[in-house]
FIDODO-534546 format. One record per atom (N, C-alpha, C): residue in three letters; z, y, x. Coordinates in steps of 0.2 Angstrom, whole numbers, padded with zeros to 4 digits, always signed. Atoms other than C-alpha are relative to their C-alpha. Layout:
REM FIDODO-534546
ALAZYX...
This chain:
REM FIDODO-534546
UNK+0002+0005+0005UNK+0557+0074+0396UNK-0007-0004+0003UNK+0006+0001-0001UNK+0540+0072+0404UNK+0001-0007+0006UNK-0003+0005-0006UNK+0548+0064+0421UNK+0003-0005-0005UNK-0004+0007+0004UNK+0558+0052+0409UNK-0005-0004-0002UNK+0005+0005+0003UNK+0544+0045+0400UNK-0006-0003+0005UNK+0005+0003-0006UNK+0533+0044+0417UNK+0003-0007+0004UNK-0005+0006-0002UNK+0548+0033+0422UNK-0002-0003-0003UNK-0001+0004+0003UNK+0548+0024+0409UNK-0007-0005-0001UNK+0008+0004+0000UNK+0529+0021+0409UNK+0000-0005+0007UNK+0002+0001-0007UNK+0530+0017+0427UNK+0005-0009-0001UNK-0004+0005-0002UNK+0543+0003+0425UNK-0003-0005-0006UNK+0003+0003+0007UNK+0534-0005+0410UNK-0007-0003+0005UNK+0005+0000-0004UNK+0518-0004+0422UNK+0002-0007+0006UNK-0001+0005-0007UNK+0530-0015+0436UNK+0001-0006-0004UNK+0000+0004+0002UNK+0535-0026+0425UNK-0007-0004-0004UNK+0004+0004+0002UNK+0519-0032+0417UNK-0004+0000+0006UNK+0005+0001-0006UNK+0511-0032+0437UNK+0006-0008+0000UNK-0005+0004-0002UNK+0529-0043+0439UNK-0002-0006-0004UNK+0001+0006+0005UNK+0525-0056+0423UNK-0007-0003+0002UNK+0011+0004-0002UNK+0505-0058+0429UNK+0002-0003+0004UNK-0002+0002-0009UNK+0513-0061+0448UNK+0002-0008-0002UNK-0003+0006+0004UNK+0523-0074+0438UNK-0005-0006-0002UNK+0005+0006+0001UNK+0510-0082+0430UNK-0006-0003+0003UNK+0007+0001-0004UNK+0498-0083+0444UNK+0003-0004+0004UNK-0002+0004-0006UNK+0512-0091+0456UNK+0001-0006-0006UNK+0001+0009+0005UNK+0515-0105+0439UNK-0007-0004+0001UNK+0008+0001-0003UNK+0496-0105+0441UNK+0001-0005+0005UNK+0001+0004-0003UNK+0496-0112+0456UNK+0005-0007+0001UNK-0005+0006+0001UNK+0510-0124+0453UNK-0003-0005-0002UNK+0004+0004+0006UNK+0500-0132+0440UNK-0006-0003+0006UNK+0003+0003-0005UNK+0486-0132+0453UNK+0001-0004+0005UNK-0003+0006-0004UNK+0495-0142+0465UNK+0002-0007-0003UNK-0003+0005+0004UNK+0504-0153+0452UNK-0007-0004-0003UNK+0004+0005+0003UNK+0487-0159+0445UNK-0007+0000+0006UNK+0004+0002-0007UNK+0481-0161+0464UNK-0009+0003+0001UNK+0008-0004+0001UNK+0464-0148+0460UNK-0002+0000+0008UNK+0003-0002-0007UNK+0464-0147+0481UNK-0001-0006+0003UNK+0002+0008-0002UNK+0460-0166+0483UNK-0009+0000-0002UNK+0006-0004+0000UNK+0442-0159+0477UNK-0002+0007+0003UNK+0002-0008-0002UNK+0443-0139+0479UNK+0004+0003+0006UNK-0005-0005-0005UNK+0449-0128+0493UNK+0002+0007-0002UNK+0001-0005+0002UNK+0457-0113+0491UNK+0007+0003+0007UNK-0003-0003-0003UNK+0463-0101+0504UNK-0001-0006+0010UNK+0001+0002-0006UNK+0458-0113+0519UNK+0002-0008+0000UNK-0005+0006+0002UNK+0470-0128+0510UNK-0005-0004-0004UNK+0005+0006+0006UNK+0458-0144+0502UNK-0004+0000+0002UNK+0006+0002-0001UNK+0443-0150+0502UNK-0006+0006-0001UNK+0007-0006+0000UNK+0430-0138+0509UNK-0005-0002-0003UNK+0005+0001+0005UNK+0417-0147+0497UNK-0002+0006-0005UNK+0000-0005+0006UNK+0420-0136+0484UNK+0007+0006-0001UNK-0006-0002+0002UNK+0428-0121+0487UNK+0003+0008-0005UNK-0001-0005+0004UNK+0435-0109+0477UNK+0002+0007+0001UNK+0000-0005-0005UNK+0439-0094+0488UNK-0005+0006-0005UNK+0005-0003+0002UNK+0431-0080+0478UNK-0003-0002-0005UNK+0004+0003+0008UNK+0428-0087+0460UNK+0002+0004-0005UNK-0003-0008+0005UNK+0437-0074+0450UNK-0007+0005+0002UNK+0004-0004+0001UNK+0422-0064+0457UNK-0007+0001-0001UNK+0005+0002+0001UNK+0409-0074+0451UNK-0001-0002-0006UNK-0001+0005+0009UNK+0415-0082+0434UNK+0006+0007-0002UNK-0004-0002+0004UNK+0424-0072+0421UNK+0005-0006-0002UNK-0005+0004-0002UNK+0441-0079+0418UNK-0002-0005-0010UNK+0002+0003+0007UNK+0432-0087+0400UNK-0005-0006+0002UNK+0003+0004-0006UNK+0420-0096+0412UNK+0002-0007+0004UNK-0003+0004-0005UNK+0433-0102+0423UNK+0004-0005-0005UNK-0003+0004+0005UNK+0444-0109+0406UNK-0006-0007-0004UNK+0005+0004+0002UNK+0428-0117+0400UNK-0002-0005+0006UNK+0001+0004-0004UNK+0425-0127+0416UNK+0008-0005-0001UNK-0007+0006+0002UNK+0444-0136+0411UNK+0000+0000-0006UNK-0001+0005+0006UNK+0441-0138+0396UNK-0009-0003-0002UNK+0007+0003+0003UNK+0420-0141+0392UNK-0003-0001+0007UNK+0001+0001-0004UNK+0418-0147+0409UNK-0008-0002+0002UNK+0007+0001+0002UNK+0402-0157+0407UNK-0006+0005-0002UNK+0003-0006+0006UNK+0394-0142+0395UNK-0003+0006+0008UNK+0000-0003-0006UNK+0396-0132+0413UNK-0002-0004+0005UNK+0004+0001-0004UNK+0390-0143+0424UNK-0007-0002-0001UNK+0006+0002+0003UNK+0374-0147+0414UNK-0006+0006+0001UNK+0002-0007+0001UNK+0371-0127+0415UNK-0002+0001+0009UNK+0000-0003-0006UNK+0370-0129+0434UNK-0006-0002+0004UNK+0007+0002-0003UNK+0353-0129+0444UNK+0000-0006+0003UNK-0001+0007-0004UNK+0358-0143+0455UNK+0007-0004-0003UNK-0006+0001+0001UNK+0371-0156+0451UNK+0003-0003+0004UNK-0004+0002-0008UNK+0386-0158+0462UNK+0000-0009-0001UNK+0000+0007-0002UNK+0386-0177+0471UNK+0007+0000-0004UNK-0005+0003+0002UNK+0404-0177+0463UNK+0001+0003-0007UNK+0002-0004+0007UNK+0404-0173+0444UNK+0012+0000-0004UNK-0006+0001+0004UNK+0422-0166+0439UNK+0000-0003-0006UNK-0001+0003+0009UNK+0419-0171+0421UNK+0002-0005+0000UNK-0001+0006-0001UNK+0420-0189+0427UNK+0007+0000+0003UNK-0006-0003-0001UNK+0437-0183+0435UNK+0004+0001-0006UNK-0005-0002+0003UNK+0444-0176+0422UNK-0001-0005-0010UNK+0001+0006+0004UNK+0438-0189+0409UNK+0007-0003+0000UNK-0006+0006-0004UNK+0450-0200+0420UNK+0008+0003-0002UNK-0005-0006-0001UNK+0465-0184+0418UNK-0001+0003-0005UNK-0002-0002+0007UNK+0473-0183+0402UNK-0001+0009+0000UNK+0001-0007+0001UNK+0469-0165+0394UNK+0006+0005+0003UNK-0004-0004-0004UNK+0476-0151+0402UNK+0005+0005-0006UNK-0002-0002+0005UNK+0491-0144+0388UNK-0002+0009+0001UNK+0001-0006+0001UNK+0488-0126+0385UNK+0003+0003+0003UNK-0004-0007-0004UNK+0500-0116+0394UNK+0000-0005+0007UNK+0004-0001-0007UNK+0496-0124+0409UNK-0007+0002+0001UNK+0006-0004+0001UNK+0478-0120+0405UNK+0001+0006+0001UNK-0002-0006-0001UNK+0484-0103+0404UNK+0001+0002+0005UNK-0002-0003-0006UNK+0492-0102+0419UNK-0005-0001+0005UNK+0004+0002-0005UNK+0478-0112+0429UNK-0005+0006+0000UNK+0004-0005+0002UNK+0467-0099+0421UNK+0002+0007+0004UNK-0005-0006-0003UNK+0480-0085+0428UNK-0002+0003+0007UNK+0000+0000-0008UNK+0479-0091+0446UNK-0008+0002+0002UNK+0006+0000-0003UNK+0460-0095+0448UNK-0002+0006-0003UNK+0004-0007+0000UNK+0456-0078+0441UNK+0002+0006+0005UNK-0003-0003-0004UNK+0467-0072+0452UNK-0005+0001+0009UNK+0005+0000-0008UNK+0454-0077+0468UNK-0004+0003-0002UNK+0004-0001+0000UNK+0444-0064+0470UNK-0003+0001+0009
């Protein structure tokens, strides 16, 4: 009975690694589709200005959602301000719907 249920935890365990995997590669879907590597880089792809390589290990993934959705609020918080102000970007770039939020959130927490 013990091996059954360890099975059963085990495959409950791949499946929720398999749904997050899921929502990380939607993730970057998102982040292609709303062109984020025409400012940021990530993996060696985009604009090495601002890259994001390692941001999940710096920002908490509440951190990372608040810089797409309070943009401005977050860059007002930073010592120095970047020569390119996303806020003014996304001013221009209708609101980001929720479940891409979600996923976008998914991925960039995914860089660590």
């Amino acid at each position: 009975m013990l091996a059954g249920l360890c099975g059963v935890l085990a495959t409950v365990g791949l499946t929720a690694i398999s749904d997050r995997q899921s929502e990380i590669d939607a993730g970057r879907k998102v982040y292609a589709a709303r062109k984020c590597a025409t400012c940021h880089m990530v993996d060696r792809q985009g604009n090495i200005r601002y890259p994001l390589d390692g941001v999940a290990s710096r920002l908490p993934a509440e951190d990372l959602r608040r810089w797409l959705t309070d943009t401005a609020e977050m860059e007002g918080a930073l010592p120095k301000q970047p020569a390119v102000r996303m806020s003014e970007w996304m001013k221009t770039n209708r609101r980001i719907p929720d479940r891409d939020l979600d996923l976008l959130v998914a991925y960039l927490a995914s860089l660590k």
